[in-house]
C-alpha positions, 0 to 999 in steps of 0.5 A: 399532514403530520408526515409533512414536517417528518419527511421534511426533517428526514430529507434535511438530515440526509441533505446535511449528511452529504454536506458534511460528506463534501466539507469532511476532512479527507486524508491523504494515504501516501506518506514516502516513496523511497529507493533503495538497492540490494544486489542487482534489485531496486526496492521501491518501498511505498509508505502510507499514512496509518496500517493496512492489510495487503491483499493482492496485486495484479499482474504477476510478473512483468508489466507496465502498470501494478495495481496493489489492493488493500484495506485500511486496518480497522484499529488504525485512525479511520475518521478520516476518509482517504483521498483518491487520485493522490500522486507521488512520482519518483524519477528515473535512476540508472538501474529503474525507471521513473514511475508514480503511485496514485490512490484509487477506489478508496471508497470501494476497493482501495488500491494503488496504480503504480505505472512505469515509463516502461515494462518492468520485471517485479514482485511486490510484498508488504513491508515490515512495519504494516505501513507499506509495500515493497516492489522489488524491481529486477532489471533486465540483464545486459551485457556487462561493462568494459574493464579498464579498456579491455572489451568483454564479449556480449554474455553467451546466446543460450540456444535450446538444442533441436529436438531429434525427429524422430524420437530416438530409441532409449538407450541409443546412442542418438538418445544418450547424445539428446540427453548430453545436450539438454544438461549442457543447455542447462549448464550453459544457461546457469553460467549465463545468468551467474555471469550477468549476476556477476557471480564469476565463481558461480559461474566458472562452476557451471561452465567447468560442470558442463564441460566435464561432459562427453562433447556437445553442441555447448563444449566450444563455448564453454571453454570460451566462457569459463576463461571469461568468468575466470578472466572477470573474477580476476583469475589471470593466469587461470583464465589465459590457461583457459584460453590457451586449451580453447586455441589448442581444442578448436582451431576455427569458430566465431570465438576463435580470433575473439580469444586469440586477441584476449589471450595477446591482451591478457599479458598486457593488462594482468599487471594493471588488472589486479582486483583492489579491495573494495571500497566504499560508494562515496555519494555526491553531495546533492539535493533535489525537491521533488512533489506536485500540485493538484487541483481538482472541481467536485460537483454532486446533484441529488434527487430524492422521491419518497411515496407513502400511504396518507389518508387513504391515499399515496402521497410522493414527495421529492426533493433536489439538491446540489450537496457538493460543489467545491474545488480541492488544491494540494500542494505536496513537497519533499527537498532532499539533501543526501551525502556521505553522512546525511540523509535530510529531508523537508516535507510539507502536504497541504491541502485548500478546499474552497466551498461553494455551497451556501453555508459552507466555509472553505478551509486549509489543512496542513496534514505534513510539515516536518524537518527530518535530520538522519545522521547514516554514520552515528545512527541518529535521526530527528524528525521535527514538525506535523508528522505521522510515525508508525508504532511506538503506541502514537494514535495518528497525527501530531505536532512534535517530534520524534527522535532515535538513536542506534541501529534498529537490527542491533539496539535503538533507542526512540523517544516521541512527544507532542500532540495530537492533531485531528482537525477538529474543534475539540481539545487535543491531548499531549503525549510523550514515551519512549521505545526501545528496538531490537531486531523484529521486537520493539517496546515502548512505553507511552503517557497521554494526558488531557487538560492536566489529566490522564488520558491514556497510559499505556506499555505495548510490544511491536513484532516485525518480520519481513523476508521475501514473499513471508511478512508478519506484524503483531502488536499488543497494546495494554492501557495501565490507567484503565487496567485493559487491553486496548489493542492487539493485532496480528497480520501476515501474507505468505507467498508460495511458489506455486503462485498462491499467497495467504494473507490474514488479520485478526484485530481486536480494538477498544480506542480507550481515552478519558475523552471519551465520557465526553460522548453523549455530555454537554460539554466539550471539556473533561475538567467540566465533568470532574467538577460533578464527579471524582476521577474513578466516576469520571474512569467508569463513565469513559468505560461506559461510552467506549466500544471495543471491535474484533475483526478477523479475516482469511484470504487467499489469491491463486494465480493461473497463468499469465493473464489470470488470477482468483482470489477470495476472502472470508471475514468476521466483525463485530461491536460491542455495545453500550450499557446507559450512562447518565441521568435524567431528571423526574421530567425526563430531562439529561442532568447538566454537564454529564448528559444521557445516552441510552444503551445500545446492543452488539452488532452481532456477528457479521460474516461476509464471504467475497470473490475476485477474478482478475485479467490483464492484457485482454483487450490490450497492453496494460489492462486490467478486468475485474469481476467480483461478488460478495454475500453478507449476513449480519443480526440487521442484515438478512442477506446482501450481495454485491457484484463488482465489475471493473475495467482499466484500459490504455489506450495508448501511454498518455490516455488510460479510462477506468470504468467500473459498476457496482450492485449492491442489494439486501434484504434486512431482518424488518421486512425492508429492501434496499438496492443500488447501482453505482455506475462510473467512468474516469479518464486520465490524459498525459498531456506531458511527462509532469503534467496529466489532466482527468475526469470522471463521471457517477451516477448512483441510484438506490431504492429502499422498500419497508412497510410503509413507504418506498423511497428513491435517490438518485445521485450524479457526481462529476470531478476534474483537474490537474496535477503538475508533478515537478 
């Protein structure tokens, strides 16, 4: 029976991956979400933890609910797994409504659910700065408001002239009149927009555009309306001039008693109207917390069945087991006190995980506990606690603080330093550096050590362009200490008007650090390895254990119509091997300390081509379907398909239920075969505004075939909870 004891040690290694799967530290993505006005818009920047790519939204224009798809950029910190169904909520204000932003399909195709409390017209773009996406939220244009009690008429009904049946001859005098009015249309449809923009020279343009027209079916209203443009931009003796022609022209008309009242209140009011320079906003002083609480159960149960040849004979062996069972509490809020002067906040994230599984140990993990102190008239601001900071050369989370000083368009300089924090058991490395910001290009300059020695060093450049649908990021990082590039990238999305946005990465990466001669060792401390070795040996040994990645991918979304929209992607990846490194003794024995590993070839090229087409409103409002299928081809993989199909739907605004299934199958270059279906369903309940309850259900199942055996797993997975947003 030697493949007994064998097959036993596979089954337990699996059994303890998926414990290590269940207890591992997953991070939460959202870092803020912030509202800001420009004009007439609201920009509702959403920021996450580490980098990402942006790859799409759904729908195009106008909906209730966004769905935003990206993928964590591969030079970012990615050790740890991104939590889904993590929530912010932001409240209503006077010009947007309330809405929440919740992670989904992390595992997948990560993406974000933003919802509204109602329909809203949008664009959504990638920020400047690789962290996060701008929704800019346009609102519907109403009526403007009175001025100093003198009532303003509602804007103009803009009404497309009748078509002429039948078709006027070319050159009459029905065609020539058919023409005037469709110029009218436009103008008059000019003026109503310019006038709801508050634009009034804009719009006295238009309405004196239209007006130097031969008479139409817009000439009336015109002559109204300019006197209100002029009459708004506090023109006054312009528009009872105005005014006076309208009554002179026309005599009858729904605007007729209208103008003659404003034309007897215009006299009254001129005095007191007069435009005052303008100034600025003064803000209330006032404070607000705002977060949630979440608690959610996971339950997992596999089977695994393995049949293979012994003796002559078929041998099965199987195996269950229960690899997760433990309860997930977070706590997330942020308290906020804005004035004039200050912006301040207080952050804190954490998150309890209690364990049922035996041998499983419950823990606690504070992923965010900072003070943030922003000074808007000197331009100042401290951020102190555990935080995360995008650039500036900090590789992920810390404990510290991170300062800066001046405005970032003309010349701000920062300064950052702390230390690392992974979760882990390991010794975490202290750093500290320094940047300087001008406009789109920032410099810096950082120094990491560990145990008293060099763990990095390094000098980089960021460039950061944000304008409308274009956005571009770029960062160059050079390791002065081991004298090589450790990371350079470059990203960027370029929306067209036509509907079709661009977007592609190249990314190069080393993640070169002095801990890394640790990998394969038998210690955990870089100073034990310096008792055996000089600094230059102990340089080349993290050399040798390091690997460095390139990733590159181009892809393009193509929108439709108004229900559906296309989009592709092609990608490259590859990894660099590793050369031996260490010793063994005459028995074959890793020398003490240092350790042995043994040399591992490059991945190779791999190349994955992949397709998506999305629907909304199919089936009903706020829906949303997706089918999608990508082939990859790799120096291990001879050929795998995945076929992808998802389903969102609302049933109504407090019940919505996501399902999806995806198969995945492939064929690799030593005669083995793998498959596998991934069913799954979750719903989402809004038992009140603040509180939701969900649920969702899996099941996976997957074959693998080789030469020898066949092997099936079968998994079925289960979570629920709440989240209680106040």
């Amino acid at each position: 029976m030697k493949y007994q004891p064998m097959l036993t040690h596979y089954l337990l290694a699996v059994s303890m991956q998926f414990c290590l799967i269940s207890s591992s530290v997953f991070s939460a993505p959202l870092e803020d979400v912030n509202l800001q006005q420009k004009g007439e818009d609201v920009l509702a920047t959403i920021t996450l933890t580490t980098p990402v790519h942006f790859l799409r939204f759904v729908p195009n224009v106008k909906s209730r609910v966004i769905e935003i798809y990206y993928e964590r950029v591969p030079s970012s910190d990615s050790a740890e797994a991104w939590v889904d169904q993590e929530v912010r909520n932001s409240p209503a204000t006077s010009l947007s409504p309330a809405f929440t932003v919740t992670t989904r399909d992390q595992a997948t195709q990560p993406k974000l659910v933003v919802e509204f409390a109602k329909e809203v017209k949008f664009s959504v773009t990638p920020g400047g700065d690789s962290r996060s996406f701008v929704i800019t939220l346009k609102p519907e244009k109403t009526a403007l408001p009175e001025v100093n009690d003198l009532r303003l008429p509602l804007l103009p009904t803009v009404v497309a002239p009748p078509a002429i049946q039948p078709v006027p001859v070319a050159g009459s005098t029905e065609a020539i009149q058919a023409d005037t009015n469709q110029q009218a249309h436009k103008l008059m449809q000019a003026g109503h927009d310019a006038l709801a923009d508050k634009n009034y020279p804009a719009a006295t343009e238009a309405f004196n555009s239209l007006l130097l027209l031969p008479p139409n079916l817009y000439s009336q209203d015109a002559q109204e309306w300019v006197g209100v443009a002029r009459e708004r931009d506090g023109q006054y003796q312009k528009a009872k001039a105005e005014y006076e022609l309208y009554l002179k022209l026309y005599t009858s008309g729904a605007g007729f008693e209208q103008v003659q009242q404003r034309l007897a209140r215009l006299g009254k009011t001129e005095a007191t109207n007069k435009p005052e320079a303008p100034t600025a906003r003064k803000i209330e002083p006032h404070g607000f917390l705002q977060g949630g609480i979440s608690s959610r159960y996971y339950y997992g149960q596999s089977n695994f069945e393995t049949t293979y040849p012994f003796n002559n004979t078929t041998q099965t062996y199987t195996y269950s087991m229960k690899d997760q069972s433990s309860l997930i509490t977070n706590v997330d809020a942020i308290g906020r006190y804005v004035n004039d002067q200050y912006d301040n906040r207080l952050v804190y994230r954490d998150a309890e995980t209690q364990n049922y599984l035996p041998g499983q140990h419950n823990t606690n993990y504070v992923y965010a506990a900072y003070l943030e102190l922003k000074n808007k008239k000197s331009d100042y601001s401290v951020r102190l606690g555990r935080q995360t900071t995008g650039g500036g050369g900090v590789m992920g989370r810390f404990d510290g603080v991170y300062a800066g000083y001046g405005s970032q368009q003309d010349l701000r300089i920062n300064g950052v330093a702390g230390q690392l924090v992974d979760f882990s058991t390991s010794i975490q490395p202290k750093f500290y550096g320094t940047s300087v910001d001008s406009g789109p290009v920032s410099i810096y300059l950082i120094d990491q050590t560990i145990q008293g020695l060099t763990d990095r060093r390094a000098v980089g450049a960021e460039f950061k362009y944000f304008e409308g649908k274009k956005s571009a990021y770029a960062v160059v990082d050079y390791d002065v200490y081991f004298n090589k590039p450790n990371t350079m990238m470059l990203t960027s999305t370029y929306g067209l008007e036509s509907g079709t946005t661009i977007n592609f990465i190249l990314d190069y990466r080393e993640n070169l650090s002095i801990r890394n001669a640790l990998n394969g060792s038998l210690t955990t401390s870089v100073t034990d390895l310096l008792a055996v070795m000089n600094e230059t040996q102990l340089k080349q040994l993290a050399l040798d254990r390091s690997v460095s990645s390139t990733y590159a991918q181009f892809g393009a979304t193509q929108r439709l119509n108004a229900t559906w929209q296309i989009g592709g992607d092609f990608r490259l990846a590859k990894t660099s091997g590793m050369p031996v490194s260490g010793s063994l003794d005459v028995n074959g024995v890793p020398l003490p300390i240092v350790g042995y590993m043994n040399a591992t070839p490059e991945t190779g090229l791999e190349k994955t081509v992949s397709a998506q087409l999305t629907g909304t409103n199919l089936f009903s409002n706020a829906d949303f379907t997706t089918l999608g299928s990508s082939i990859v081809t790799s120096d291990y993989v001879k050929n795998g398909e995945t076929i992808f199909i998802s389903n969102r739907i609302m049933f109504n605004p407090q019940f919505s239920l996501d399902s999806s299934w995806n198969y995945y199958q492939q064929t690799d270059n030593y005669g083995g075969n793998l498959s596998r279906h991934m069913p799954m369903v979750h719903g989402t309940y809004q038992m009140r505004q603040n509180l939701s309850l969900d649920a969702d259900l899996g099941y996976e199942m997957s074959t693998t075939t080789g030469p020898n055996q066949t092997s099936t797993n079968q998994r079925i997975s289960a979570s629920f909870g709440f989240r209680w947003n106040f």
